[in-house]
TORKOL-4160 file (C-alpha; in steps of 0.2 Angstrom, whole numbers, padded with zeros to 4 digits, m for minus):
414
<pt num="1" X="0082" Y="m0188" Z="0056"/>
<pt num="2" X="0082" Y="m0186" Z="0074"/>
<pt num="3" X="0080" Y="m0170" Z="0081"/>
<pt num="4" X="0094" Y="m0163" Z="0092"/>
<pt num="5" X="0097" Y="m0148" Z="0100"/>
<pt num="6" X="0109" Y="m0140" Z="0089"/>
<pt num="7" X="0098" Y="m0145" Z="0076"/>
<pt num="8" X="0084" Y="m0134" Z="0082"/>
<pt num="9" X="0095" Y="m0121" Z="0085"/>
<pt num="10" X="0101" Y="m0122" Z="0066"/>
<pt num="11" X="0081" Y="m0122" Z="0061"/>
<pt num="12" X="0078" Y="m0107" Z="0070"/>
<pt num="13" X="0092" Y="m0099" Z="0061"/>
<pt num="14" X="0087" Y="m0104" Z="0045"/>
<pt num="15" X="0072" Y="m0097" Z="0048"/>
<pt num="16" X="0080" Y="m0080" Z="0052"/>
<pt num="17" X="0092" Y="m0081" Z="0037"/>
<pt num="18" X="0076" Y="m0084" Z="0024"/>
<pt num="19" X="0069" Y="m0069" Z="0034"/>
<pt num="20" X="0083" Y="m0058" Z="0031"/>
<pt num="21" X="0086" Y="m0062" Z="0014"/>
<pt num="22" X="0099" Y="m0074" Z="0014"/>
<pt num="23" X="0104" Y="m0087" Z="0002"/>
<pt num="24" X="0112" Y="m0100" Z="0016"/>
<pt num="25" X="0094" Y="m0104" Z="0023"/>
<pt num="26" X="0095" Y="m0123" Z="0025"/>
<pt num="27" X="0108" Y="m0131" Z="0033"/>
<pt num="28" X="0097" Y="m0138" Z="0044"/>
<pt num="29" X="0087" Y="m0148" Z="0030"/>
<pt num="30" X="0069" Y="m0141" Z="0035"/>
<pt num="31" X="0064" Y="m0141" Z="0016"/>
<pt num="32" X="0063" Y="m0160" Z="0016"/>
<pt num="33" X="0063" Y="m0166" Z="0032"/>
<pt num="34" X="0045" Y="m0166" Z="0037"/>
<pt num="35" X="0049" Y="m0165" Z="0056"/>
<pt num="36" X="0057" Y="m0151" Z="0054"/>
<pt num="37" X="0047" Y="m0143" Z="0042"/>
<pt num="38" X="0033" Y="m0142" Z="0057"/>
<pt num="39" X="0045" Y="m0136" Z="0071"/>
<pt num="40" X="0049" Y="m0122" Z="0055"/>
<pt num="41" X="0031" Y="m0117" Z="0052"/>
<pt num="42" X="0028" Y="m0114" Z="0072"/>
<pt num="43" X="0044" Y="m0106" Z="0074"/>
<pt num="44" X="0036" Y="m0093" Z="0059"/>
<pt num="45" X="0020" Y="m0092" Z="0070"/>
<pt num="46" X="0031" Y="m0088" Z="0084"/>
<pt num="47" X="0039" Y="m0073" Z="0073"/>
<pt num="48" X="0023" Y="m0067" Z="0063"/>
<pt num="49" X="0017" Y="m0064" Z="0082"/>
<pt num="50" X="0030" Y="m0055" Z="0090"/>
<pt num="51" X="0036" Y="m0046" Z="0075"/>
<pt num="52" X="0054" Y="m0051" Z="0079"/>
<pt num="53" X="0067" Y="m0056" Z="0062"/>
<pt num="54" X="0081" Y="m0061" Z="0073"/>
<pt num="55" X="0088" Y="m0064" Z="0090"/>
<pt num="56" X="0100" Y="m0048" Z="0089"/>
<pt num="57" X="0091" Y="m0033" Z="0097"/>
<pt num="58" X="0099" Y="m0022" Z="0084"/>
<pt num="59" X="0089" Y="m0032" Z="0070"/>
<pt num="60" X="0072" Y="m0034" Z="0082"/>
<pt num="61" X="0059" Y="m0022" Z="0078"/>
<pt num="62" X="0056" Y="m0010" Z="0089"/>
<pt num="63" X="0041" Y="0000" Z="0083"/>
<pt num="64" X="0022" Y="0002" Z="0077"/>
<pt num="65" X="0027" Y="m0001" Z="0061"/>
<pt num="66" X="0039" Y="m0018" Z="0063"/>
<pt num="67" X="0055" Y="m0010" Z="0061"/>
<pt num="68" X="0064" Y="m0003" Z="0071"/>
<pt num="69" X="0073" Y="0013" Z="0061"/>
<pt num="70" X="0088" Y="0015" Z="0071"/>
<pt num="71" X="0096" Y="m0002" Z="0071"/>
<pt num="72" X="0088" Y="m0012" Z="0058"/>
<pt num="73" X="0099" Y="m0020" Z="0044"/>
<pt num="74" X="0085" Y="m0017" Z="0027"/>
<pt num="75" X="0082" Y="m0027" Z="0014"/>
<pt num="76" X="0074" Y="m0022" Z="m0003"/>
<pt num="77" X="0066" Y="m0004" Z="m0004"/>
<pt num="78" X="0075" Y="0007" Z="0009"/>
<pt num="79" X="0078" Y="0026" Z="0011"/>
<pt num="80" X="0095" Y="0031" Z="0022"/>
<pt num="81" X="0089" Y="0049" Z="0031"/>
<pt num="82" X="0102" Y="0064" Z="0036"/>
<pt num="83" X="0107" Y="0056" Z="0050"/>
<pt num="84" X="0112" Y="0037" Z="0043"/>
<pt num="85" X="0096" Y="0031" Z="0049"/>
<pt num="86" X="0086" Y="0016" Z="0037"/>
<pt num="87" X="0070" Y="0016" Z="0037"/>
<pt num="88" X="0063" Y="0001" Z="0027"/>
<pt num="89" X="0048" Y="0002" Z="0015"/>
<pt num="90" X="0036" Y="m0012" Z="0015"/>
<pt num="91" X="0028" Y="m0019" Z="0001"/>
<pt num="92" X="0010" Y="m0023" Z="0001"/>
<pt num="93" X="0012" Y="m0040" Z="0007"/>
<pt num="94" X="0022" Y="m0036" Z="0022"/>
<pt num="95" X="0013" Y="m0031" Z="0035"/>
<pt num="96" X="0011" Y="m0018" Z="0050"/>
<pt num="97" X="0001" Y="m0031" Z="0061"/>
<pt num="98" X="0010" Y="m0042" Z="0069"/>
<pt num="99" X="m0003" Y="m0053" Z="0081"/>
<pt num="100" X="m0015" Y="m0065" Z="0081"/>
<pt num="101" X="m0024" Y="m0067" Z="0063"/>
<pt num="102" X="m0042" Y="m0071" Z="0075"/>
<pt num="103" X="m0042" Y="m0051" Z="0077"/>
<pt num="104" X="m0058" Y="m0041" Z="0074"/>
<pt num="105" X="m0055" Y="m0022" Z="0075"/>
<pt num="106" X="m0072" Y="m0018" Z="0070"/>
<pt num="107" X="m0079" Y="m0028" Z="0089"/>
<pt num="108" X="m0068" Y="m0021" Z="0099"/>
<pt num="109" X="m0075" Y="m0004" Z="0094"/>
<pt num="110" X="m0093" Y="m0012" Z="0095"/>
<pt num="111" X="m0088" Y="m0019" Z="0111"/>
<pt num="112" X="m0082" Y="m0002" Z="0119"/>
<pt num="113" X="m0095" Y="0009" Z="0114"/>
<pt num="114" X="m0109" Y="m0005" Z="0119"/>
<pt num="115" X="m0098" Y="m0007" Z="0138"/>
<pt num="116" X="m0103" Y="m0026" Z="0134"/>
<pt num="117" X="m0086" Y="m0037" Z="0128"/>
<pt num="118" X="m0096" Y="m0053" Z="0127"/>
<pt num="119" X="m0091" Y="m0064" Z="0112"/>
<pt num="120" X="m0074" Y="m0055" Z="0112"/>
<pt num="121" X="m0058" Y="m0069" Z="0112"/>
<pt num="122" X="m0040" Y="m0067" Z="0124"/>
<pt num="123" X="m0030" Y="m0057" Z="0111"/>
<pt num="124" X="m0045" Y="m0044" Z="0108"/>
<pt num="125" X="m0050" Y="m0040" Z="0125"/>
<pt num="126" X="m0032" Y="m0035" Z="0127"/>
<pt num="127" X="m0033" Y="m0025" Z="0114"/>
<pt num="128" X="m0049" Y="m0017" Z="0121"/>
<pt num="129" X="m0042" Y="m0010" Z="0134"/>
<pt num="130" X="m0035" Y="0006" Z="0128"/>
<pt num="131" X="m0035" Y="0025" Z="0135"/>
<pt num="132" X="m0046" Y="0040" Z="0134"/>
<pt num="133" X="m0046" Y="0051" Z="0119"/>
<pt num="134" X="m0048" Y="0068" Z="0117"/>
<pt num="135" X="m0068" Y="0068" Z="0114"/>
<pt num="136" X="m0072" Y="0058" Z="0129"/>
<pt num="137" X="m0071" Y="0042" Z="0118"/>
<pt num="138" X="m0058" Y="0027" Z="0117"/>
<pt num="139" X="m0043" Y="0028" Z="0109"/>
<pt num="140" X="m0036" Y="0009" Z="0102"/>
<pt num="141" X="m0021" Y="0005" Z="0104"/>
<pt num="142" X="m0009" Y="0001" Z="0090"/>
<pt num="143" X="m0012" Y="m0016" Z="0085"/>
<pt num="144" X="m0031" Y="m0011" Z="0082"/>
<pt num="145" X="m0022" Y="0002" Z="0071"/>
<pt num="146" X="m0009" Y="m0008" Z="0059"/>
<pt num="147" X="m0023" Y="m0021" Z="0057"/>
<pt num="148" X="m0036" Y="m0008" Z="0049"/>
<pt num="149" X="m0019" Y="m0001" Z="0041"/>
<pt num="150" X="m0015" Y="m0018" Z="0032"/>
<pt num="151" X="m0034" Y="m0020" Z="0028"/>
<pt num="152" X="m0033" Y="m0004" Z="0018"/>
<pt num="153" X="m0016" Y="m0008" Z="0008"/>
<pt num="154" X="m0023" Y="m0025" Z="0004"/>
<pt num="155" X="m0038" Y="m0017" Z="m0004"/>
<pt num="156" X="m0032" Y="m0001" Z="m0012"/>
<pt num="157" X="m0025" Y="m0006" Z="m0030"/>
<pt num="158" X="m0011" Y="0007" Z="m0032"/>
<pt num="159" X="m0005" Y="m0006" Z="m0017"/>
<pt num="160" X="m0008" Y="m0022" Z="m0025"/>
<pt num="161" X="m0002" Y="m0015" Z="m0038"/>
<pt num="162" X="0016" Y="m0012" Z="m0030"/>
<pt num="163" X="0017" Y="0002" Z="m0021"/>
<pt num="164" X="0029" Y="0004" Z="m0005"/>
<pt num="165" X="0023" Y="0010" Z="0012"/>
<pt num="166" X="0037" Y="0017" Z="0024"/>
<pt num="167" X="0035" Y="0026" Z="0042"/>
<pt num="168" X="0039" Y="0043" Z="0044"/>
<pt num="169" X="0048" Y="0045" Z="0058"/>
<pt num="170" X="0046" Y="0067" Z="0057"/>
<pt num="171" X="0034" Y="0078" Z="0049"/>
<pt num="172" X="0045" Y="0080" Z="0035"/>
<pt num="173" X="0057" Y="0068" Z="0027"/>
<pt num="174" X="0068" Y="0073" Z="0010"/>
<pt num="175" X="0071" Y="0061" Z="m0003"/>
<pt num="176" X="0075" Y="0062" Z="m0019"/>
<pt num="177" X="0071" Y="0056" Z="m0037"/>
<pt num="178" X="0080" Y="0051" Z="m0054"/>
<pt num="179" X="0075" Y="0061" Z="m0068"/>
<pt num="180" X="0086" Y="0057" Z="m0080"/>
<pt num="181" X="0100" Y="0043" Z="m0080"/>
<pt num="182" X="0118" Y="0043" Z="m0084"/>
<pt num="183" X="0127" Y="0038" Z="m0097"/>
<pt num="184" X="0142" Y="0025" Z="m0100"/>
<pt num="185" X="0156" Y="0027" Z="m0115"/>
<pt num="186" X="0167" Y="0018" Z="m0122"/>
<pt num="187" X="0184" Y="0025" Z="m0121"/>
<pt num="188" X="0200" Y="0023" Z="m0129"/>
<pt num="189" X="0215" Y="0024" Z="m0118"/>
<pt num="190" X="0223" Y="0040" Z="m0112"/>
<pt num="191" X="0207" Y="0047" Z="m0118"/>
<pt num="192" X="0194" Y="0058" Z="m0107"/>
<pt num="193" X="0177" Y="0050" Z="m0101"/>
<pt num="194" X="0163" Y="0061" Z="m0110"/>
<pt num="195" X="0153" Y="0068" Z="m0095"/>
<pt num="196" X="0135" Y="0063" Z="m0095"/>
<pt num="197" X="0119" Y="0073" Z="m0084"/>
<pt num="198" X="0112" Y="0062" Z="m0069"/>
<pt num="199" X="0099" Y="0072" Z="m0065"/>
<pt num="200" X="0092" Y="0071" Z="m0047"/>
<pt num="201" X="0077" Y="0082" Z="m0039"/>
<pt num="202" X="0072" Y="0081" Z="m0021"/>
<pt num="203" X="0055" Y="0072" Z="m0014"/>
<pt num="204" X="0049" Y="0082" Z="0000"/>
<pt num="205" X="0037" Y="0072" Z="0011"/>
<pt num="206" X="0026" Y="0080" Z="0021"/>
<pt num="207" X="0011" Y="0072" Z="0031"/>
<pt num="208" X="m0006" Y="0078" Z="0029"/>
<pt num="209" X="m0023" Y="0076" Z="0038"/>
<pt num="210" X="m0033" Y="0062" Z="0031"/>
<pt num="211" X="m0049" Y="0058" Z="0040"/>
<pt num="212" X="m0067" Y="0050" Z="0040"/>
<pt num="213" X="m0082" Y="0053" Z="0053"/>
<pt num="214" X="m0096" Y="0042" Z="0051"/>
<pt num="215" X="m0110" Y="0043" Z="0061"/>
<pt num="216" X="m0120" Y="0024" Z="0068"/>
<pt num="217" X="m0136" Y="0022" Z="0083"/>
<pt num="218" X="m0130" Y="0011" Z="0095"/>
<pt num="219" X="m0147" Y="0002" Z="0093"/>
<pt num="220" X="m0138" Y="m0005" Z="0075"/>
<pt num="221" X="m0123" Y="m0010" Z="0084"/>
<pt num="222" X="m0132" Y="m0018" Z="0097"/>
<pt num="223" X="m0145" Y="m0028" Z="0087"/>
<pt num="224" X="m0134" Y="m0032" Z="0071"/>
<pt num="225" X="m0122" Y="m0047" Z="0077"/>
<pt num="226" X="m0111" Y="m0044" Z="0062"/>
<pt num="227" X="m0111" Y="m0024" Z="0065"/>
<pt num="228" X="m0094" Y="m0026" Z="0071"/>
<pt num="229" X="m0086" Y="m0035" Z="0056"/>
<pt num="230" X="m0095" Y="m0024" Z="0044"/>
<pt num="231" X="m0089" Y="m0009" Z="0053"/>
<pt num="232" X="m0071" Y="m0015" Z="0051"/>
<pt num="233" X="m0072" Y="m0018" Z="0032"/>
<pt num="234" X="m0080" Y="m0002" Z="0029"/>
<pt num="235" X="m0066" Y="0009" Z="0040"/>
<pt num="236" X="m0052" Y="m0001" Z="0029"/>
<pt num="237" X="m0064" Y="0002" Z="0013"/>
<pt num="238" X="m0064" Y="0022" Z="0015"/>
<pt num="239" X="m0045" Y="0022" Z="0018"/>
<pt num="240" X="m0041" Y="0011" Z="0003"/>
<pt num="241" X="m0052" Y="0021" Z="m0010"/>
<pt num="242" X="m0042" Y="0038" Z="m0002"/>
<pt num="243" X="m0026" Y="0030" Z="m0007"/>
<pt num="244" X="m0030" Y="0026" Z="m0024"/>
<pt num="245" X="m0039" Y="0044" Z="m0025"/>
<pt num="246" X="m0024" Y="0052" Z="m0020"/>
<pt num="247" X="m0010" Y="0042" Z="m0028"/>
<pt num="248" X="m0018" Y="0041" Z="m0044"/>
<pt num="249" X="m0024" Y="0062" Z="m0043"/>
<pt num="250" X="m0021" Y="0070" Z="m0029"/>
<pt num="251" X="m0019" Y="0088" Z="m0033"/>
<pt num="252" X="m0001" Y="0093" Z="m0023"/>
<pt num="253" X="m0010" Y="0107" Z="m0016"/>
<pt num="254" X="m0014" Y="0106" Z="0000"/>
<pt num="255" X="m0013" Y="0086" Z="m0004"/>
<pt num="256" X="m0001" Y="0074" Z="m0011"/>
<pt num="257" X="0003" Y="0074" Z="m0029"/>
<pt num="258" X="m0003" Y="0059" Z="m0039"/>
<pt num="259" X="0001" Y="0052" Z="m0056"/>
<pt num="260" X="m0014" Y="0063" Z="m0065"/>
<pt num="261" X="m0003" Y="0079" Z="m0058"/>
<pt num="262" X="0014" Y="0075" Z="m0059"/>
<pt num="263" X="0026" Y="0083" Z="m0072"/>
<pt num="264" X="0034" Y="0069" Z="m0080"/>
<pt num="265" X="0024" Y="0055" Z="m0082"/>
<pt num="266" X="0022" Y="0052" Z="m0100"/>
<pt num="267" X="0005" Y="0055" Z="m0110"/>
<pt num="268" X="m0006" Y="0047" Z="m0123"/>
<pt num="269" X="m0020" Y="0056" Z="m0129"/>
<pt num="270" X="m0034" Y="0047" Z="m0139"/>
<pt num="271" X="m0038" Y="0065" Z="m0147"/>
<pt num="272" X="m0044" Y="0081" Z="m0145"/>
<pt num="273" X="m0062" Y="0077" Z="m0141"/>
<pt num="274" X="m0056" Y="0059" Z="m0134"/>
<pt num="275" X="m0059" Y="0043" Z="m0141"/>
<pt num="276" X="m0063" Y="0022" Z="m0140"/>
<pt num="277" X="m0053" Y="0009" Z="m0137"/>
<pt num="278" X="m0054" Y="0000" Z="m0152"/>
<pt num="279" X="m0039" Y="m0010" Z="m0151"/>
<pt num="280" X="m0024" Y="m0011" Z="m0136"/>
<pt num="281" X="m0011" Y="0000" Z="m0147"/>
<pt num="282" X="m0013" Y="0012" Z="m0134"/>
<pt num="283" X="m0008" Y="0002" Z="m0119"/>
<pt num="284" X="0006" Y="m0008" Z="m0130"/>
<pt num="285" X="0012" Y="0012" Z="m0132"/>
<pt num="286" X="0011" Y="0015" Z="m0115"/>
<pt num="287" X="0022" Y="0002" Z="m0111"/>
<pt num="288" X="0035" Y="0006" Z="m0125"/>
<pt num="289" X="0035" Y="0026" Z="m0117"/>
<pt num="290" X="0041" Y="0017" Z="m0100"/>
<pt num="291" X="0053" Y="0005" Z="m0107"/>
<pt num="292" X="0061" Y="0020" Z="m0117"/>
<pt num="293" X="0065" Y="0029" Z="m0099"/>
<pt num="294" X="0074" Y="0014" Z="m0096"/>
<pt num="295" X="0058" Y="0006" Z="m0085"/>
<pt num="296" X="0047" Y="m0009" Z="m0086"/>
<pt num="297" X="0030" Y="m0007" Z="m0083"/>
<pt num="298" X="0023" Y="m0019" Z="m0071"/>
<pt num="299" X="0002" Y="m0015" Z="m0070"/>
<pt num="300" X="m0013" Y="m0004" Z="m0075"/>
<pt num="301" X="m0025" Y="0003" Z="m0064"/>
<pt num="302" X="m0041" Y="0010" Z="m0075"/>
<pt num="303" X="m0059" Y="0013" Z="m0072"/>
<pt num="304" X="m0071" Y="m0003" Z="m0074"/>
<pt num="305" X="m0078" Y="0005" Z="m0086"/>
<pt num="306" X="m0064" Y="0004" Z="m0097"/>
<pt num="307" X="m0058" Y="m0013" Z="m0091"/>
<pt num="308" X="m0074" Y="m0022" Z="m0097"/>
<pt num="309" X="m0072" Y="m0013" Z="m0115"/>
<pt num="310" X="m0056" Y="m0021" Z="m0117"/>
<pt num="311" X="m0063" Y="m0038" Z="m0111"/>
<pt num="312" X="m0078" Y="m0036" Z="m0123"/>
<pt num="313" X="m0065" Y="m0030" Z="m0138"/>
<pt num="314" X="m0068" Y="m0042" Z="m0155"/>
<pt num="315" X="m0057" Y="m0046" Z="m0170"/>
<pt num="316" X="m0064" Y="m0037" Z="m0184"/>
<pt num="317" X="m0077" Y="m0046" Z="m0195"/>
<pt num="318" X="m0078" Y="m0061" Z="m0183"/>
<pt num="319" X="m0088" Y="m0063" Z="m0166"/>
<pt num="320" X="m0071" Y="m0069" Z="m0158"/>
<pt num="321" X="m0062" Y="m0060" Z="m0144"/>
<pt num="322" X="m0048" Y="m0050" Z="m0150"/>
<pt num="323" X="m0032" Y="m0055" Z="m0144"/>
<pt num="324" X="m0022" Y="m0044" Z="m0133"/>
<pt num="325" X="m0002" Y="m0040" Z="m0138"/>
<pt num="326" X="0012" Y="m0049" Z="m0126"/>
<pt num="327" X="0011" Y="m0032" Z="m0117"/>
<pt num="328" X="m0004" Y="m0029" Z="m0110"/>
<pt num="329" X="m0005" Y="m0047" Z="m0106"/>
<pt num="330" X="0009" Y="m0045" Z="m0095"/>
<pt num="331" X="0004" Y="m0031" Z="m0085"/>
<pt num="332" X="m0007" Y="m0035" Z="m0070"/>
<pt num="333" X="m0026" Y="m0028" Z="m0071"/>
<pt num="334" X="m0033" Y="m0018" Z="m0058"/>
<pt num="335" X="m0049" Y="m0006" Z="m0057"/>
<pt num="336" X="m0055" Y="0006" Z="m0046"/>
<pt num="337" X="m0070" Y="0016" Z="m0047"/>
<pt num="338" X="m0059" Y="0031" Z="m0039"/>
<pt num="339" X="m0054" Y="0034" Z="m0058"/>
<pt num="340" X="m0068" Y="0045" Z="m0067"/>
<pt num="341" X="m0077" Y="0042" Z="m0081"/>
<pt num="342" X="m0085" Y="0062" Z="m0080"/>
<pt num="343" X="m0067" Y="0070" Z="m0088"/>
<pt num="344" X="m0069" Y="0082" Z="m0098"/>
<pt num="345" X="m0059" Y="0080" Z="m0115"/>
<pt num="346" X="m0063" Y="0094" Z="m0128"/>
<pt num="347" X="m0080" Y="0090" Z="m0134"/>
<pt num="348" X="m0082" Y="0076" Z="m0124"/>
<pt num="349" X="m0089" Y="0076" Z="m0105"/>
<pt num="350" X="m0090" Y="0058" Z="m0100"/>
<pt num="351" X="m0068" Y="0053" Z="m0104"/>
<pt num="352" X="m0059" Y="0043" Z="m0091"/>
<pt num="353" X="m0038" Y="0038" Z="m0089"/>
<pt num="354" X="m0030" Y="0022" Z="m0086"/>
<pt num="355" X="m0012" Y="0025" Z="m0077"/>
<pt num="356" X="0000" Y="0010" Z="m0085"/>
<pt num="357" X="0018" Y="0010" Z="m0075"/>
<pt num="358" X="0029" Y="0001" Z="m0064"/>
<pt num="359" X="0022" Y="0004" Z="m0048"/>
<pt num="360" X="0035" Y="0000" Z="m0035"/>
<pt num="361" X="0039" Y="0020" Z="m0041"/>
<pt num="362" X="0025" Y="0025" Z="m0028"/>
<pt num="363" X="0029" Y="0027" Z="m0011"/>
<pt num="364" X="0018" Y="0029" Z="0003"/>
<pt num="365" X="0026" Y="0040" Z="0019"/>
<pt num="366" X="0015" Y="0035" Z="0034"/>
<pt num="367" X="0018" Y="0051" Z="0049"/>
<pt num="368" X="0010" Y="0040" Z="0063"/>
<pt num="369" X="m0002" Y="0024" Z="0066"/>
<pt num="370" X="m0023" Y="0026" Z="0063"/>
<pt num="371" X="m0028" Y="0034" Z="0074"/>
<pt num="372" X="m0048" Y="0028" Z="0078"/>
<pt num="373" X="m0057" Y="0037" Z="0091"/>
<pt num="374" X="m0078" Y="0036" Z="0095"/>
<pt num="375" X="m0087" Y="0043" Z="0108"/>
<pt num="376" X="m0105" Y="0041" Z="0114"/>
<pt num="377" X="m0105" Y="0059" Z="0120"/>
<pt num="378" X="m0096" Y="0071" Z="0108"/>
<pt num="379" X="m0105" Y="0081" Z="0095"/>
<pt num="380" X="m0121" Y="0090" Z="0092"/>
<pt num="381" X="m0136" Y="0078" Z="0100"/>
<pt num="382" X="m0126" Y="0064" Z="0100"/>
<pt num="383" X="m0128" Y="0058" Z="0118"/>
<pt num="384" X="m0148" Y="0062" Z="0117"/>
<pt num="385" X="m0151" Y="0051" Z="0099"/>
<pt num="386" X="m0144" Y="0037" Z="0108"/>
<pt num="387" X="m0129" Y="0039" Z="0094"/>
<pt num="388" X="m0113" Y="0037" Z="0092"/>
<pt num="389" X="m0096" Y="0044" Z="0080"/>
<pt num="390" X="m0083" Y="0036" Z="0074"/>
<pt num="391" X="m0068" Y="0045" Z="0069"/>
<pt num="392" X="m0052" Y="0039" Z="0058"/>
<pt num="393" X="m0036" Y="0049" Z="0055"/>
<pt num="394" X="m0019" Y="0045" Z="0047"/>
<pt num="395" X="m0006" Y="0056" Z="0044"/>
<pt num="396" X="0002" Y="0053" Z="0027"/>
<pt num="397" X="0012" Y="0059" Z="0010"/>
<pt num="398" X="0015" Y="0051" Z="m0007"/>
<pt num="399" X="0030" Y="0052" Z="m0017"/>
<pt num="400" X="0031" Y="0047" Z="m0034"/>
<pt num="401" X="0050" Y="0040" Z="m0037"/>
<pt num="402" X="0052" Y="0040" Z="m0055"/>
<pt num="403" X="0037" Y="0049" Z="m0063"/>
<pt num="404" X="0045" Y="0045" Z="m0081"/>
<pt num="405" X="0042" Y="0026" Z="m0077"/>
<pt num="406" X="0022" Y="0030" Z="m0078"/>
<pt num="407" X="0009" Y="0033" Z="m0093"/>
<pt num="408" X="m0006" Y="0042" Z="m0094"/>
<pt num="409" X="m0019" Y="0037" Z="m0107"/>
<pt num="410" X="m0033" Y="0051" Z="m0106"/>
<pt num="411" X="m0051" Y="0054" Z="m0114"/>
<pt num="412" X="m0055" Y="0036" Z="m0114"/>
<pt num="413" X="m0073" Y="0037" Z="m0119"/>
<pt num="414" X="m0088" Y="0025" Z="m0121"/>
């Protein structure tokens, strides 16, 4: 197949189609012409690195986020505010960042602190140069900031798990959740349609504060080659394990509500003073408690701890593994050491949770990009230890869609 001008064109829109969503994605025949299929996969590189989804400024994104809430036309998860405005929820896999995948956040800040950018490639010597922040140090700009961001989502298991993150474009954004669904009726003819409740109740986001200061000699970062790679894990580390924290139990008071707090997610006890997991009954239960609001559960997120029981679990009378029902096979596995294993369950003071639901129910509202600041001069002694700080902020909120369509099993014990 030789390829033509109007050929490309109708690859490059193909491309945008499957990006949008659309069915009609291959006129040009790039799914089996090999050609093609190479000019598809730089044209993809081309996107990935400019953020764009189309050639129509109304669909281009236009923000630190990749979406430009005005204009853009969502697809999937999306919330319409007061004003008719979309703002698009992204799921784990979709990303902030937008640039090249060659892109170390963690040696741009070793790089800035140390004044010495050897080692550092085009696309992060860009990046390095940012403005001052309020403590003297170096504020990064907001690539830096949605590649620590997409580090974090990929780590924290409430994400992997399904959660949505969206932008907040104000302090405060309303929403609102299903608490109970409608119901249908047959009816005969001439006859009334028995009205049924739809109950609706309102999600208030409202960002909050969360932040890390950690403390490094600049005698580490200089020595330690890999310093700056180890500083960029751990940043997007501490911000994953907050996002499981407070998804999974944030209090509501003065900090998000997670699933340990909210109203109306269902409950399995395994007894007044807790009890083993002997069997998956429990989690098959869980399951049923969802389907039975009308949900299907997708995942379990539960302390390693009470992972590795399961794994170890043995059919009685026989050293074989016990099998595990349709159910739980079917739900994705994730543990996080953010879930205790010091509740406290009657009697017993060493109970833990497992949180089994469809995840896509949990919705991350990001205020503004990380910020990440460091300076060589601010704080007590700082400048004479020869040290410097490091300082991460987010502004965020979590909203828990359809509580109903989560289960809690508590005081699992040992």
């Amino acid at each position: 197949m030789s390829i033509t001008q109007k050929k490309l064109e109708q690859c490059v829109q193909d491309v945008l189609n499957y990006r949008l969503g659309k069915v009609d994605c291959n006129k040009s025949g790039i799914q089996t012409d090999k050609n093609l299929a190479k000019i598809k996969e730089a044209i993809e590189r081309g996107f990935d690195q400019t953020g764009a989804f189309s050639v129509n400024p109304k669909d281009r994104p236009n923000d630190n986020y990749g979406f430009n809430s005005d204009d853009v036309k969502a697809s999937g998860l999306s919330f319409q505010d007061s004003e008719g405005r979309i703002h698009k929820a992204l799921k784990v896999n979709e990303k902030l960042f937008s640039g090249d995948s060659d892109f170390n956040v963690g040696k741009i800040v070793r790089a800035k602190l140390l004044g010495d950018f050897t080692g550092l490639n085009d696309v992060e010597t860009k990046a390095a140069g940012s403005g001052i922040g309020s403590l003297g140090g170096w504020l990064v700009n907001d690539s830096v900031s949605a590649k620590v961001l997409d580090m974090a989502r990929n780590q924290a298991s409430v994400m992997k798990a399904g959660a949505y993150t969206m932008p907040m474009p104000t302090p405060e954004m309303r929403l609102v959740k299903i608490t109970g669904d409608p119901t249908a009726y047959v009816v005969g003819e001439h006859q009334a349609i028995t009205e049924s409740d739809w109950t609706l109740s309102p999600i208030n986001l409202k960002a909050v504060t969360v932040g890390c200061l950690v403390r490094s000699s600049l005698e580490l970062l200089e020595d330690a080659a890999n310093s700056g790679t180890a500083l960029e894990q751990a940043m997007a580390a501490s911000i994953a394990l907050k996002l499981d924290s407070l998804a999974l139990y944030g209090s509501g008071s003065g900090e998000p509500r997670g699933l340990d707090n909210a109203d109306g997610v269902n409950l399995i006890s395994k007894g007044v003073n807790g009890g083993t997991l002997a069997n998956y009954d429990d989690f098959s239960n869980a399951v049923e408690d969802v389907s039975n609001h009308n949900g299907q559960a997708n995942a379990v997120i539960m302390a390693p701890r009470s992972f590795y029981t399961l794994d170890r679990l043995k059919a009685d009378s026989t050293n074989n593994r016990l099998e595990a029902p349709q159910s739980f096979v079917d739900l994705k596995k994730f543990v996080t050491n953010q879930i205790s294993i010091t509740d406290t369950q009657g009697t017993c003071t060493s109970a833990s949770k497992a949180f089994v639901g469809d995840y896509k129910n949990i919705l991350f509202g990001i205020r503004r990009k990380l910020e990440i600041e460091f300076s060589k001069t601010a704080g007590q002694d700082t400048f004479a230890k020869c040290e410097a700080l490091i300082r991460l902020r987010i502004r965020l909120d979590i909203g828990i869609l359809r509580e109903n369509h989560f289960t809690k099993i508590s005081g699992i014990k040992v």
